[in-house]
N, C-alpha and C positions, 0 to 999 in steps of 0.2 A: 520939200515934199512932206507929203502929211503921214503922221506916224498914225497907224490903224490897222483893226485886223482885215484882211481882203476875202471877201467870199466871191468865189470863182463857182459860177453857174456853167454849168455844161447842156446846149442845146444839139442833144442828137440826131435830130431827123426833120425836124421843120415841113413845111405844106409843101413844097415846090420841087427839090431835086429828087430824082428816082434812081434806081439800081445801074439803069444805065448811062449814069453819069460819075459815080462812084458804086463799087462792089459792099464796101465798107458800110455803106448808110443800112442804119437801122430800120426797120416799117414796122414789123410785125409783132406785137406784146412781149412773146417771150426774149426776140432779139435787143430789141427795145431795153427791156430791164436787164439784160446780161450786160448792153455796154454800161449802162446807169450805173451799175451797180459796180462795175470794173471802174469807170471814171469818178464813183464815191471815194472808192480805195485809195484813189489817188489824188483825191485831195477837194472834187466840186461838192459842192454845200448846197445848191440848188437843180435839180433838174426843167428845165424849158421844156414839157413833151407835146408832141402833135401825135395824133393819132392817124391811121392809117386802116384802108378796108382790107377785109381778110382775101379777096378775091385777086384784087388788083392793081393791089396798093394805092386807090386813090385816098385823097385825103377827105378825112369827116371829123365832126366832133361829136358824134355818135356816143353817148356818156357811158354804155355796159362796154365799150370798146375801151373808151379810158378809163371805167373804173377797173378793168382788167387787167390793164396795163399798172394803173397805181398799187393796185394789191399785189402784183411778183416784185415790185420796187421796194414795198413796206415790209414785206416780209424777209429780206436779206441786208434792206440800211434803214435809217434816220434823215436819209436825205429828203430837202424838202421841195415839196413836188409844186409845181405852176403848171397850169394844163390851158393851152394856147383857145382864144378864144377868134384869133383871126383863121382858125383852120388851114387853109391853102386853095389851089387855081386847078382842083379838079379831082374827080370826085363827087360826094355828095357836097358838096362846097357850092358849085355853076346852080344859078339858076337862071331861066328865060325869063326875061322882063315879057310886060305886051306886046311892046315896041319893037322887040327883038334881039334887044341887047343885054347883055348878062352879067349877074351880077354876083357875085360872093354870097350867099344865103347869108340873111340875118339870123332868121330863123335857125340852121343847123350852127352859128356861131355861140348863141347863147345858153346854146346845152352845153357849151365847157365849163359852164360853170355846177353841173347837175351831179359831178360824178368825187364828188369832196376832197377837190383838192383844198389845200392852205393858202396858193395863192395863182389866181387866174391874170392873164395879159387882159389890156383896157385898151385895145388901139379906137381913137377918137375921129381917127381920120374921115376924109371926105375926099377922094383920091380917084381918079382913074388909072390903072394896069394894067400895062402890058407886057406881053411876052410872044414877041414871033408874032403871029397870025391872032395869038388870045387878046382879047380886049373886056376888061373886066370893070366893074362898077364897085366901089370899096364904098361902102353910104352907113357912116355910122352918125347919122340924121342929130339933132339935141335932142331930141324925142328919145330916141335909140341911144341915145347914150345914160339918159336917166333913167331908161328899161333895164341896160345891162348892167347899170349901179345900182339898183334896189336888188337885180338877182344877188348881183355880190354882196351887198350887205343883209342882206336877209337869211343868205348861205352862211354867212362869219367869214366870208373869201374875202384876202388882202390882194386892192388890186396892184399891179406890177402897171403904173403908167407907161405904156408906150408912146414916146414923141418921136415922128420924124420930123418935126417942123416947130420955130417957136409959136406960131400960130396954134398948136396942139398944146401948148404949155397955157395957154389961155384957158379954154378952153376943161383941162385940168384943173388949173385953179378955181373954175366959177364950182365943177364938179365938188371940189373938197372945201370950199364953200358954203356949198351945200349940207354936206354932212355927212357924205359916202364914203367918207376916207377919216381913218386918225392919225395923227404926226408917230411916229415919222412915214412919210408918203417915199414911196418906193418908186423911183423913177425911171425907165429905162431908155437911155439916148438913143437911139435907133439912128446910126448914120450910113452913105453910101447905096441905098435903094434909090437914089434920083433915076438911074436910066433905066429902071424899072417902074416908079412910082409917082404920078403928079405928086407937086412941093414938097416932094421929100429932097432931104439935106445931102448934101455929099459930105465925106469925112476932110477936115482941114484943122487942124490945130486952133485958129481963130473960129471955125464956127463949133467945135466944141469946149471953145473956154465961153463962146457966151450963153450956150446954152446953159453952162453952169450957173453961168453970173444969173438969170432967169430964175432958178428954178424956185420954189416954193420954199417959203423958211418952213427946216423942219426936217428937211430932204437928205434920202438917201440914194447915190446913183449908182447907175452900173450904164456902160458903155454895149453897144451892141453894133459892129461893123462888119462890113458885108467885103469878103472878098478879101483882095490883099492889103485892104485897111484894116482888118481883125488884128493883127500884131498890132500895129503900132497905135492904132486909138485904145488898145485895152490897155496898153503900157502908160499913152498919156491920161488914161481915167486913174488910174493907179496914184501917178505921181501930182494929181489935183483932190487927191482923198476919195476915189469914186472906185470902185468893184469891174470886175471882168468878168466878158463872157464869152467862150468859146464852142466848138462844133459845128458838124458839117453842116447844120441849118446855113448858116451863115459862113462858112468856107469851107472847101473839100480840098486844097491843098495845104501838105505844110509848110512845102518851097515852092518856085516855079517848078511845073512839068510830074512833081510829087506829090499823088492823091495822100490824103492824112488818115489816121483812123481820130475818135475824140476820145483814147485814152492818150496819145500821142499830145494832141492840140491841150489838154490839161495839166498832163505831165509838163511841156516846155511852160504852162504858165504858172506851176509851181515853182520851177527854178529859177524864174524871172522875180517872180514876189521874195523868194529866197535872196539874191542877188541884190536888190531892192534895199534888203534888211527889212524888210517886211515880213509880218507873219499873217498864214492862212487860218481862216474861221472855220473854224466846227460847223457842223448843223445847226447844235444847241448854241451856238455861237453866235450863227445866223438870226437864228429865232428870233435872239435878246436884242441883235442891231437893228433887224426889221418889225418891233415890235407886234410878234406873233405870240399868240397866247396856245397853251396845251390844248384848248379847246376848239380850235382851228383844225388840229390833228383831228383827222378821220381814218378809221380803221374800214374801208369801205371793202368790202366780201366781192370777190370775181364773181363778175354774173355771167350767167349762159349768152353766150357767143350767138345767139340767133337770128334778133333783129337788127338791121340798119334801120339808121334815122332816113327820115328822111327829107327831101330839099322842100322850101317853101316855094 
């Protein structure tokens, strides 16, 4: 097992579950940074945030929405903020193609990168999703991928590679390739959305030792699983030198039939890295392993609550 410090990312709210699936789930700015800032306390180094509308909780990436949200985060920790650029399945998120079919807006995704965070999600995919009756278009085109990597490099945003698939890790590589990324590149395994996600991975012990063996020299990972594979892929990212990440984005129980709260889902994965003989990264800890620089840090001012973005 690899001896290293572990930075445990805590994802509180993510684009998809609502109140009336857990009580617990964050949406709204100020609830938002109050759990951030309780799951700081207790040990995550990264926040994963999605944003949410003020009326109705649907999901947007609305930038005065999450620059509002980064400002009550920065002013009570040092944790270090990732502001989701895949948004969520509704909301200002849906838009109507011609044709009729709907699509995840490009357009309201690449405002997550407008509102200063240090480091935004990169999902590459090319996906169709479902959910129930929703049937959504995920089209992050090569066109649209070297749009959202110039936002990010032009911003000083490190991006957090999301892979569900090794197909996605190609794809990555030609990206940093390019010159949109520096070593070390930030990878995030993304397993377990298959029955929600065209060629997305399911979690399996063989298919995340190969995604490791894949990834870019240079790489730093962190595991992300969905459901009741969140314990045990973050345990086996741990014990292959790779980072954890938990919250109800991606699980809302902490046992069967037990909704969780994510100072609970953090806390049990401190005492697991404890347990381990491992120890937990700082923020400024963080920084150093994901080579972030002080100038990343944005001090970005709450803006007035007025406008919604709006869909393309």
């Amino acid at each position: 097992m690899a001896d290293h410090k572990v930075i445990i990312t805590i994802a509180p709210t993510g684009g998809m579950a609502d109140k009336t699936v857990t009580p617990h789930l964050p949406t709204q700015p100020e609830e938002i940074a109050e759990d951030v800032v309780r799951c700081w306390e207790a040990g995550a180094s990264i926040a994963a945030i999605h944003a949410r509308r003020p009326e109705d909780d649907g999901a947007t990436c609305n930038p005065e929405i999450y620059s509002h949200i980064n400002s009550l985060i920065r002013q009570r920790s040092d944790i270090i903020i990732n502001n989701s650029t895949g948004g969520g399945i509704s909301g200002d998120m849906i838009t109507q193609l011609p044709d009729g079919r709907r699509e995840i807006s490009f357009a309201q995704r690449i405002q997550g990168t407008q509102a200063g965070a240090e480091i935004c999600t990169f999902d590459p995919q090319m996906q169709c999703m479902h959910r129930g009756d929703l049937e959504l278009l995920m089209d992050t085109s090569w066109s649209r991928c070297i749009e959202l990597a110039t936002a990010m490099k032009d911003a000083g945003i490190k991006p957090e590679w999301e892979v569900m698939s090794l197909s996605d890790l190609l794809w990555v590589k030609d990206l940093i390739g390019l010159g949109f990324d520096q070593p070390p590149y930030y990878v995030n395994i993304v397993l377990g959305t298959d029955k929600l996600m065209s060629g997305a991975t399911p979690y399996t012990p063989k298919n995340l030792h190969r995604f490791v063996e894949d990834l870019p020299d240079q790489s730093v990972f962190g595991v992300s699983a969905i459901g009741p594979a969140q314990l045990p892929a973050s345990v086996h990212s741990l014990i292959l030198g790779g980072h954890a990440r938990v919250g109800l984005e991606d699980n809302i129980y902490y046992e069967r039939g037990r909704l969780a709260t994510n100072v609970e889902l953090v806390e049990r994965m401190v005492r697991i890295i404890g347990e381990l003989n491992l120890e937990i990264a700082t923020p400024s800890e963080a920084r150093e392993i994901l080579g972030l620089t002080a100038s990343r840090v944005t001090d970005s001012p709450a803006l007035p609550m007025t406008a919604t973005a709006s869909s393309s």
